[in-house]
N, C-alpha and C positions, 0 to 999 in steps of 0.2 A: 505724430503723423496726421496729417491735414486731407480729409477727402473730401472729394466734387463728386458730381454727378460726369463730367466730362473735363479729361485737359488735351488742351491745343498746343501740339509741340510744332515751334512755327510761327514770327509773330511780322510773315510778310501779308503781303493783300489776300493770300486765303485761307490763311490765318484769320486777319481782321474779320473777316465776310462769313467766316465759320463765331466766330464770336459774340459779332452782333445779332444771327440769325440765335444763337445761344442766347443772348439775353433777353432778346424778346420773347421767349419761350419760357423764359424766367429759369432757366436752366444754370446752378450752378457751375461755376465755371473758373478754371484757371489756364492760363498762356503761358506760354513756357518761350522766351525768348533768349537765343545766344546774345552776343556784344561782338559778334563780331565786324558784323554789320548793322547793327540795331534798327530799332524799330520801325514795321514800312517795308521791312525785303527792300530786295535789290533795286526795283523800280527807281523807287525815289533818291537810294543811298547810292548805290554803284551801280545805275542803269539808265532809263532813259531820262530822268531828270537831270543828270548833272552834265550826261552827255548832250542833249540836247541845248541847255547851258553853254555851254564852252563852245560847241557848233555855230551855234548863233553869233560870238563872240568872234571865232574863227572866219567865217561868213566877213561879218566886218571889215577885220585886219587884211581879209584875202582882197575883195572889192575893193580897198581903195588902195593896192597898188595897181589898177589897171585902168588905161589911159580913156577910156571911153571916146572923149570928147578934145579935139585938136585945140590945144590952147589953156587945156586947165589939166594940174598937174596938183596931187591930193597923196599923201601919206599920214599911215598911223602908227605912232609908238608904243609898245602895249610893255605892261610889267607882268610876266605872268605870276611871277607870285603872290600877287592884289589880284588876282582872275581866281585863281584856286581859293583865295580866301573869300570873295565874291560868291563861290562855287556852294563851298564850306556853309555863309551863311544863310543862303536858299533851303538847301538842303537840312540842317539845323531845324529851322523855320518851319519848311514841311510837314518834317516830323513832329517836328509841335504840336501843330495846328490838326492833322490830319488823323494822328494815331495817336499821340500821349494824349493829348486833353481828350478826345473821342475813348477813349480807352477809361477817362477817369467819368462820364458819364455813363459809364456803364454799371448802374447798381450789382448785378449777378456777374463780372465777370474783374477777377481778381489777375494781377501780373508778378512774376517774377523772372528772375533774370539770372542766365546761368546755361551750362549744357546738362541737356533732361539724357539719362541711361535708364531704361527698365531693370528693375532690381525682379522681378515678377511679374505672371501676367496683368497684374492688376495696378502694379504700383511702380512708380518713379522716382532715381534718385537726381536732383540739382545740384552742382556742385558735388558737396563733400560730405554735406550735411541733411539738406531739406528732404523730407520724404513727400509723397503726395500722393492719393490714393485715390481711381475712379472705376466708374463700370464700365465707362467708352472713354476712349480719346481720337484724337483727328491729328494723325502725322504730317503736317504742313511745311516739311523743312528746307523746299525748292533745291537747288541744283548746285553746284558748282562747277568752275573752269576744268575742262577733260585736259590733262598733262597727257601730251604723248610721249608713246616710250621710244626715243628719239633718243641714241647711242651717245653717251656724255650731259645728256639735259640737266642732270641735278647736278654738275659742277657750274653753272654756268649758273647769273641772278636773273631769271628768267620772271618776270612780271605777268602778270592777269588784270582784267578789268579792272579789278580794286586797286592793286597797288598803283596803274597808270594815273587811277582818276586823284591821287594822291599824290604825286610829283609835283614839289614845288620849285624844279627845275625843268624846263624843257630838254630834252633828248636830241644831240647834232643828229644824230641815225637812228634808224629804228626797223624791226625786222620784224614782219606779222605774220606769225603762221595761218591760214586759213582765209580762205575768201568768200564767208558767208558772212550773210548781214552785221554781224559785230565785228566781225573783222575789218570790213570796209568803214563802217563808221569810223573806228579808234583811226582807222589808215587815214580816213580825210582829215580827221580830226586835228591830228598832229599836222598832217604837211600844211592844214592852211598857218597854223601857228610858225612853220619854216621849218620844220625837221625833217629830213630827206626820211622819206620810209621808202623801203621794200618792201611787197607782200607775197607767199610764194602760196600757191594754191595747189596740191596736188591734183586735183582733177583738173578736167579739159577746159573748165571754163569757170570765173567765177559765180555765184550765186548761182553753183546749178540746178537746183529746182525750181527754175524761173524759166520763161522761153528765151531761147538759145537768141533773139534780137534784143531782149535786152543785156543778156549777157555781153552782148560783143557792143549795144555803145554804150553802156554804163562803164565799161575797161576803157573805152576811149574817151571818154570822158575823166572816169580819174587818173588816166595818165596823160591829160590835157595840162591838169594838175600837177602834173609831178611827180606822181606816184608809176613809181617803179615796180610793174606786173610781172608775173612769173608763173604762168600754168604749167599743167604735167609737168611739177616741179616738187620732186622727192627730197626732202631731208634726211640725210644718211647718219650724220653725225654732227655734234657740236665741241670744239674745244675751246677753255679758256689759259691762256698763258699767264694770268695775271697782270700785265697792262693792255689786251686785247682778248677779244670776243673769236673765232672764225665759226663759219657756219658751214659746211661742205653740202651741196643741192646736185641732185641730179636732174636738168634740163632736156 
């Protein structure tokens, strides 16, 4: 068994920011990072980096189908599975550049890779095997996607952030539950690419902790786009037949 002074279960930005302020304090130290997402958190791997990526990209392919100018007529071909590998090696890179090499600069602060379980107060198991032993740790393990309990949901191959920004096929349709900030993102995201999205918002309005004007033209806005809004709109059930999806909304 291996003891720190401190492990960092966690190995996104405050993980990192708890690590580095660790080793400048010359504080032994070990990170305890999963794989499932690696290193970086969600930011740079399945958040605003790759989103903002593709958005850009999207941006593009969306602008020049539209006619601006009488007399000049402009289209874009796009292959998205050269975009997601585009996507892939930013993101790659990032993580590179940002946290592994940053990380191997760190004389006092040691990585391993794995899901950390407290075996005791004091100590951690990795995997199957590693033990690891401290006086303090900093649980840094941020968040995941809220699955609602929406009657049918686990029959159906229902996607989250991660798995979307990983499709190396684009989607004819597409159904988003929620109309708060990542909800709208992924919704524009897709329809600039062409994919008809629906988004159904159960409350009144989307983004509602926002003032109520820009709620009502940000909706008119991305349904200028193409996106298909749907407030005080209750999902009651979902079934899957095996070559079809239905989603039953209360309107």
């Amino acid at each position: 068994m291996e003891e720190y002074d401190l492990i960092i279960i966690g190995g996104g930005a405050a993980g990192f920011a708890a690590a580095m302020k660790a080793n400048e304090l010359k504080t032994k130290t070990i990170m305890v990072n999963n794989t499932v997402i690696g290193l970086g958190g969600t930011c740079v791997n399945v958040g605003c980096v790759p989103t903002k990526y593709l958005l850009n990209i999207g941006d593009i392919t969306h602008e020049s189908q539209k006619q601006k100018c009488q007399g000049i007529k402009s289209s874009v071909s796009f292959k998205y599975q050269q975009i997601i590998e585009g996507k892939d090696s930013l993101v790659k890179q990032l993580q590179y550049d940002k946290y592994e090499n940053v990380l191997k600069k760190l004389p006092n602060v040691d990585l391993v890779e794995g899901n950390a379980k407290f075996i005791s107060d004091s100590e951690i198991q990795v995997g199957n095997q590693k033990t690891f032993k401290a006086n303090k740790f900093i649980i840094a393990t941020g968040s995941t996607s809220f699955i609602p309990p929406i009657n049918g949901i686990e029959q159906i191959n229902y996607i989250t952030n991660i798995e979307a920004l990983q499709l190396k096929k684009l989607p004819r349709t597409m159904i988003v539950l929620g109309g708060g900030a990542l909800g709208l993102e992924f919704a524009q995201l897709f329809s600039r690419f062409g994919t008809n999205v629906y988004l159904f918002e159960m409350l009144d309005s989307i983004v509602p902790n926002e003032e109520p004007e820009i709620s009502h033209y940000l909706k008119e806005y991305l349904q200028d786009d193409g996106i298909e809004i749907y407030t005080n709109a209750e999902v009651k059930k979902v079934e899957n037949n095996g070559s079809e999806t239905k989603i039953y909304v209360n309107l």
